[in-house]
N, C-alpha and C positions, 0 to 999 in steps of 0.2 A: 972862689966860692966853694965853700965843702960839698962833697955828694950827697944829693937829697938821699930820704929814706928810702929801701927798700919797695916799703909799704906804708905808704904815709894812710892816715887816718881820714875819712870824708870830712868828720868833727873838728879838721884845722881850724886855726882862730881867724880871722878878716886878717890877721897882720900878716898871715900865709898864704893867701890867695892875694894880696896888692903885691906881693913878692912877684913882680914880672920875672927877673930872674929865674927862682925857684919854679914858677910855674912852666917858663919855658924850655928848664930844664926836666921837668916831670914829662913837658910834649915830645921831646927826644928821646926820655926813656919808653915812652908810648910807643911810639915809632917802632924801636927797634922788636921792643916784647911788650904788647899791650896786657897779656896776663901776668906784668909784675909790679902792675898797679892795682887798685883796690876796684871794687865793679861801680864805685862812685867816679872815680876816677877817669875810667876807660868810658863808662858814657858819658861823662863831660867834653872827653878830645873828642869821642867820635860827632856828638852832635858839633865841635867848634869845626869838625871835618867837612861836615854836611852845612855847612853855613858861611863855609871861607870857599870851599876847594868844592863847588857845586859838578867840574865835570865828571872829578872822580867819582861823583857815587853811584851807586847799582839803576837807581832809580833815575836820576836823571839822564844814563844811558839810553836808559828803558825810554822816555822820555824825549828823547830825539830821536830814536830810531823809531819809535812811531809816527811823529812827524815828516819823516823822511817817506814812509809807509803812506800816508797822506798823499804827499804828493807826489809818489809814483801813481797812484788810481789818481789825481788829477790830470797828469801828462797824460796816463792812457786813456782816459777820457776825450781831450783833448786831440791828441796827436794818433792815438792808436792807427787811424786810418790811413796813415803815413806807410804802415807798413803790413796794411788788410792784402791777401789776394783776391783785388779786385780786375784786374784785367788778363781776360782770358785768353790773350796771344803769351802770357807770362812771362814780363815785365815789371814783377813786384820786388822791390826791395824785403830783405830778411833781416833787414835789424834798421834801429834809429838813433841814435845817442841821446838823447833824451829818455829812452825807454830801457835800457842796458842798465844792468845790477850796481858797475860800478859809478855809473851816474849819481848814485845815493849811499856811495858807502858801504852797498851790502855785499859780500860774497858767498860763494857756493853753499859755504858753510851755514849760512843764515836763514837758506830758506826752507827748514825747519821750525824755524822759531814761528812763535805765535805772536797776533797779533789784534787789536780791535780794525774791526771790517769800517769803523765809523758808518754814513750813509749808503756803502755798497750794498747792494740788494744784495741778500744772501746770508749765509751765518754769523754771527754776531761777532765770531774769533774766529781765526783761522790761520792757517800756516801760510809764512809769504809763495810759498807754492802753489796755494792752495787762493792766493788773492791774485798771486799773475795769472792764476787759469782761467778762473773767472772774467779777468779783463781781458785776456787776449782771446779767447772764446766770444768774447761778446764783441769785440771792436777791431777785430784782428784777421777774421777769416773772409767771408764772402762778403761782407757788409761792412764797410766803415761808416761813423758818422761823426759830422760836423753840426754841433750844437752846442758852445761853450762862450760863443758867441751872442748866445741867447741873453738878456741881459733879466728877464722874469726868472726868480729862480722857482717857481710853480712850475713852469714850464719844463725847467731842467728837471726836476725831481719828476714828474709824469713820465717824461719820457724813460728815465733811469728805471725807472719802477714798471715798465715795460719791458724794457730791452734786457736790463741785467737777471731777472731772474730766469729768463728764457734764453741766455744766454745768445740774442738774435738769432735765435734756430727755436723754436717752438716744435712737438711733435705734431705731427702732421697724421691723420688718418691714410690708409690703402686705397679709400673712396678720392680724396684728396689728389693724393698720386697719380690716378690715374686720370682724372679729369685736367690734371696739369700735363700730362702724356697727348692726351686727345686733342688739346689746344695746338700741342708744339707739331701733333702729324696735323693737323689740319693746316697750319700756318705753312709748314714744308711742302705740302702736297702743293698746297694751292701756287707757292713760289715755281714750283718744278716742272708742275704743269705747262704754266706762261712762259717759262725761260723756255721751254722745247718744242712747244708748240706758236710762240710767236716771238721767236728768233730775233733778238739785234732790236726788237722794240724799248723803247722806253718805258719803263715802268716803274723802276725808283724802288727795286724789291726790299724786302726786309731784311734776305740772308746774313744772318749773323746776327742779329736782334730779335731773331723768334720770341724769346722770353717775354715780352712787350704783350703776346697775344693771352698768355696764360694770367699775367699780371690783369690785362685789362678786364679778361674775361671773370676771374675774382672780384676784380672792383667792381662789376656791375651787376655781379651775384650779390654782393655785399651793403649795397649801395641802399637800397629800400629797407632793410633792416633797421641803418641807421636814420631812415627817417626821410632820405631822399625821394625824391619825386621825378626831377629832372637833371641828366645829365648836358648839359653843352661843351661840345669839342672842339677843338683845333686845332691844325697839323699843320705840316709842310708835307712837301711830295712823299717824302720815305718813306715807306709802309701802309701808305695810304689807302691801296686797292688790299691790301691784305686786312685791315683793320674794315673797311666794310663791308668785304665778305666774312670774318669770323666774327666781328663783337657785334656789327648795325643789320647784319644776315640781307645785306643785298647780293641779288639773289646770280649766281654762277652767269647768268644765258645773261645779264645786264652787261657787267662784268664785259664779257667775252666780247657782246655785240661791240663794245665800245672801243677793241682791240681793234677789229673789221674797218673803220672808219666813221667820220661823224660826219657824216654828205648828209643836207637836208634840201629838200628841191623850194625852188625860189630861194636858192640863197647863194651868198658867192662863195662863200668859203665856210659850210658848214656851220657848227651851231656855236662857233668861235672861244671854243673851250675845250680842254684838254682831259681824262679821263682822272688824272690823279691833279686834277684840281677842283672835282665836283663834289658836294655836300650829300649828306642822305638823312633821312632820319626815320627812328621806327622802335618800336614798345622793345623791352626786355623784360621777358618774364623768368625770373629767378626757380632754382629748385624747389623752394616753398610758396611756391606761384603766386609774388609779391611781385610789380609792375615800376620800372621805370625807364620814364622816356629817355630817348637820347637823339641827339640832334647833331651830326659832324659837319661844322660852317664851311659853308664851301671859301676855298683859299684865294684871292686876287691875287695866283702866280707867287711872291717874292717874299717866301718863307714865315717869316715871321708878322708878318704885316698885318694876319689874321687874330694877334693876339688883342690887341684893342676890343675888336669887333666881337671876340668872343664875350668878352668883359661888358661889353654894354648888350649881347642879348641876354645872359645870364643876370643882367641888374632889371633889366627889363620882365623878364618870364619870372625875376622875383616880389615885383610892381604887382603882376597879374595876377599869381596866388598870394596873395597879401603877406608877403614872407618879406618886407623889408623888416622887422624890428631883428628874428635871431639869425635870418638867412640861412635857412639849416636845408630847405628845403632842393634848392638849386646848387648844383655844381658848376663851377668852372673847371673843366680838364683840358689843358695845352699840351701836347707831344711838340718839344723841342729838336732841333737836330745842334750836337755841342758847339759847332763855328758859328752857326746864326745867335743863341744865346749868348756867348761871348761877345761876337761880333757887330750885331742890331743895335743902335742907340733906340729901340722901340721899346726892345725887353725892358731898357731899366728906364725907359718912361714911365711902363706899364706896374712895373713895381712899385715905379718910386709913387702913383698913384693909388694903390690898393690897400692903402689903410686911411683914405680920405673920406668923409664922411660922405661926400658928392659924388663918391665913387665905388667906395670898396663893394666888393661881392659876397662878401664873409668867409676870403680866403681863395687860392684854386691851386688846387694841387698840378705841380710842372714835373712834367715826365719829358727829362732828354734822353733820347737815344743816340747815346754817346758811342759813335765806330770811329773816332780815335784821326779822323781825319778830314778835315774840309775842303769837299774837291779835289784838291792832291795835297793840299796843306796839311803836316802834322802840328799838333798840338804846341810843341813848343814854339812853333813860326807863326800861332795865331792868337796867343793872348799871352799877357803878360800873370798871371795869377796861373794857382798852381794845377786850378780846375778851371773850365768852363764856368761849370757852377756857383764860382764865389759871388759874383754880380747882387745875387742873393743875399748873400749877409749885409746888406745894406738895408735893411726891412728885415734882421735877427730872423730870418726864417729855417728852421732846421733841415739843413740836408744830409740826405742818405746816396753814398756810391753805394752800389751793388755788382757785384759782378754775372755780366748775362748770359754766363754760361750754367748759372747755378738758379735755374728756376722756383726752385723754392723759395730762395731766397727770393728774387724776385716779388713774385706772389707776396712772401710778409710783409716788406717793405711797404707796397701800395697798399695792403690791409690797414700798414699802421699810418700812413701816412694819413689816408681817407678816416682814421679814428681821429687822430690828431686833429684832422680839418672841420671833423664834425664838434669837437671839443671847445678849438680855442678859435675858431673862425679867424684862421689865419691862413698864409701861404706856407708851401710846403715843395722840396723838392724830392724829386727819386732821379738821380743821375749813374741811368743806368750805361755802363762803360761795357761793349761790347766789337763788335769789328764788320765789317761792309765786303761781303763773299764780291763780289762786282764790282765794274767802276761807279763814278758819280750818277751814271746812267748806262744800262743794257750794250752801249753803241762805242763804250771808250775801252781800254783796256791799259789799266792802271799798272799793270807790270813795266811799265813805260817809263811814267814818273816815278814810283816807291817799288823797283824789284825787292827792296829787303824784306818791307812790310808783306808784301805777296806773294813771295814767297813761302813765310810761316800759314797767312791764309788758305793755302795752295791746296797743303796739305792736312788740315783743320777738318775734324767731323764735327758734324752737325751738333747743336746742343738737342736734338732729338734721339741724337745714334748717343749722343753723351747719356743722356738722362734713363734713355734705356737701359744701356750697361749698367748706369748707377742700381736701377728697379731691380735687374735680374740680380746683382750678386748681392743687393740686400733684402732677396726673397719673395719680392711684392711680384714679382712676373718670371715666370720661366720661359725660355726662347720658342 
């Protein structure tokens, strides 16, 4: 076949364009120098380019790499929590392979380029630098969350629409700071006192879960705002006498007398009940001198067993004020410890009933105080899941790790949980991961069964001497 023209004409006849030959040889001349075809010509191949040979072109690179862009903010969504520092002995993984650049194709070089943010909270484009910061800020640091499993996506979009533009760190006032400061030396004091003044007793301290008191003490500042009225609680032993001396303000000399022993005459063996398994209950009146009751159910001994009972006075005290249609007005709040939540076929009875019509409460927020060990058991010898907490996702309830060395964090978490609960009348977890200064109880001494674990706690300051230090070099307090 002779060599087409140079410059053939757009104006060819139909008998030049059936010329598959001739045509295919105009595509090779294209190829080599698309400017020694006519500008009919050259956008003829280019569009036959853009319609045969879709990966080459600019746009559908563009095009999957936003895709790709997609689903890295879904995995960190998803997964980010995998690799949050959430546990304060520091034990956190530094990377995930789901979460890594090369997982999607992108390199170093990439993360300049711009990109649509799709439904991430935040600016509408942005550089992939500028889209990992955002998510690892938000799902990465003190707070992981598990919510993906949520099958409502209202539910997902709330909660994203919270936590992303706040990047799960919201500014905090000085006033703020400091009242989360007051929580944690009240919480210490009152621990340090009991441990030196009555020696080798049982008492089930808090040490190492401080943060618990500053969290709770927010939630119950917070609480009447949202409309609450009544709180009802439930615990196990841990923390127990510290939780109602700082949140229920029973009072020091109660407390103490109860250290002393519980002889009552005409009786054989006292009043048959143990100090950190006894109930209290009494008003809180909030900084804007707004009132709500709370009630901590006294525990029948064997941890979890209390959770039922909470659930049916909290449906009942919502019987009384006529609050069965939105239940907005009673809370249910259960303080878990991590082995019993995993461990209890109670727990997920109790779950698996609270969205029954003959039952539910209109949600209750579960706070574990997660210290990383059951009795002497670590975590990996006691559930098969990769949390305590998953039990949960069986009833789509979103949960929040936090780490309890980071009281602020703390604190938001139960802000937003308690918003959450007031919203969707649903269950909510805060699985806060923190660690146990003492054995199971005042009398054992755990360097026995876990010298490695105890030895990092050995040498551990207080999340008060932490929080402190934090205050002073970011200005809010000088020494």
């Amino acid at each position: 076949m002779s060599a087409p023209p140079h410059n053939p004409s757009s104006s060819g006849s139909a008998a030049v364009i059936a010329n598959s030959e001739f045509v295919e040889a105009l595509y090779e001349q294209w190829r080599q120098d698309p400017s020694s075809l006519s500008q009919e010509w050259q956008m003829f191949f280019q569009g036959f380019e853009m319609a045969m040979c879709p990966r080459n072109c600019v746009a559908t690179d563009q095009a999957s790499a936003q895709s790709k862009v997609a689903s890295l903010i879904y995995n960190y969504r998803d997964q980010g929590h995998v690799i949050a520092k959430l546990d304060p002995l520091g034990n956190n993984p530094d990377s995930h392979p789901h979460l890594e650049l090369e997982e999607y194709g992108f390199a170093e070089s990439d993360l300049d380029r711009v990109f649509d943010t799709g439904h991430l909270k935040g600016p509408r484009r942005a550089t992939l630098r500028e889209i990992i910061a955002i998510l690892r800020d938000t799902y990465c640091r003190s707070i992981g969350v598990e919510y993906l499993h949520i099958q409502d996506v209202r539910i997902r979009r709330w909660l994203q629409g919270r936590m992303e533009p706040v990047r799960n760190r919201p500014a905090i006032s000085r006033e703020r700071k400091m009242a989360i400061l007051r929580c944690l030396n009240d919480a210490e004091l009152f621990e340090n006192f009991s441990h030196s003044r009555y020696l080798g007793q049982k008492r089930f301290s808090l040490e190492g879960g401080e943060s618990i008191i500053a969290g709770l003490h927010e939630t119950v500042e917070l609480a009447p705002e949202l409309g609450l009225e009544e709180i009802v609680m439930g615990m196990a032993h841990r923390g127990r006498l510290n939780v109602l001396v700082n949140i229920l303000d029973k009072s020091y000399a109660e407390i103490f007398s109860e250290f002393e022993g519980n002889f009552l005459p005409d009786t054989v063996g006292g009043d048959g009940d143990v100090k950190y398994h006894r109930g209290y209950t009494s008003d809180h009146v909030n900084a804007k001198g707004n009132k709500v009751h709370i009630t901590l159910t006294s525990n029948p001994s064997h941890l979890e067993a209390v959770d039922p009972v909470v659930q049916g006075r909290a449906r009942a005290k919502q019987r009384q004020r006529k609050d069965m249609e939105t239940r907005s007005k009673v809370l249910p709040l259960l303080i878990h410890g991590e082995a019993a939540f995993a461990g209890q076929g109670l727990v997920a009875e109790t779950l698996n009933l609270s969205q029954l019509e003959g039952y539910t409460t209109g949600g209750t927020i579960h706070l574990i105080v997660n210290n990383q060990i059951g009795f002497t058991t670590l975590p990996r010898e006691a559930h098969s899941t990769k949390y305590a907490s998953d039990v949960a996702k069986m009833i789509e309830a979103p949960i929040f790790h936090v780490n309890g060395d980071d009281p602020e964090a703390v604190v938001y978490t139960l802000e937003l949980a308690l918003r959450f609960r007031q919203e969707f009348r649903r269950d909510v977890v805060v699985d806060m991961i923190c660690y146990r200064r003492h054995g199971h109880n005042e009398a054992d001494e755990p360097m026995y069964t876990q010298p490695v674990l105890y030895r990092k706690i050995k040498d551990r300051p207080s999340v008060r001497k932490l929080y402190t230090t934090q205050l002073i070099e970011g200005g809010d307090l000088t020494q």
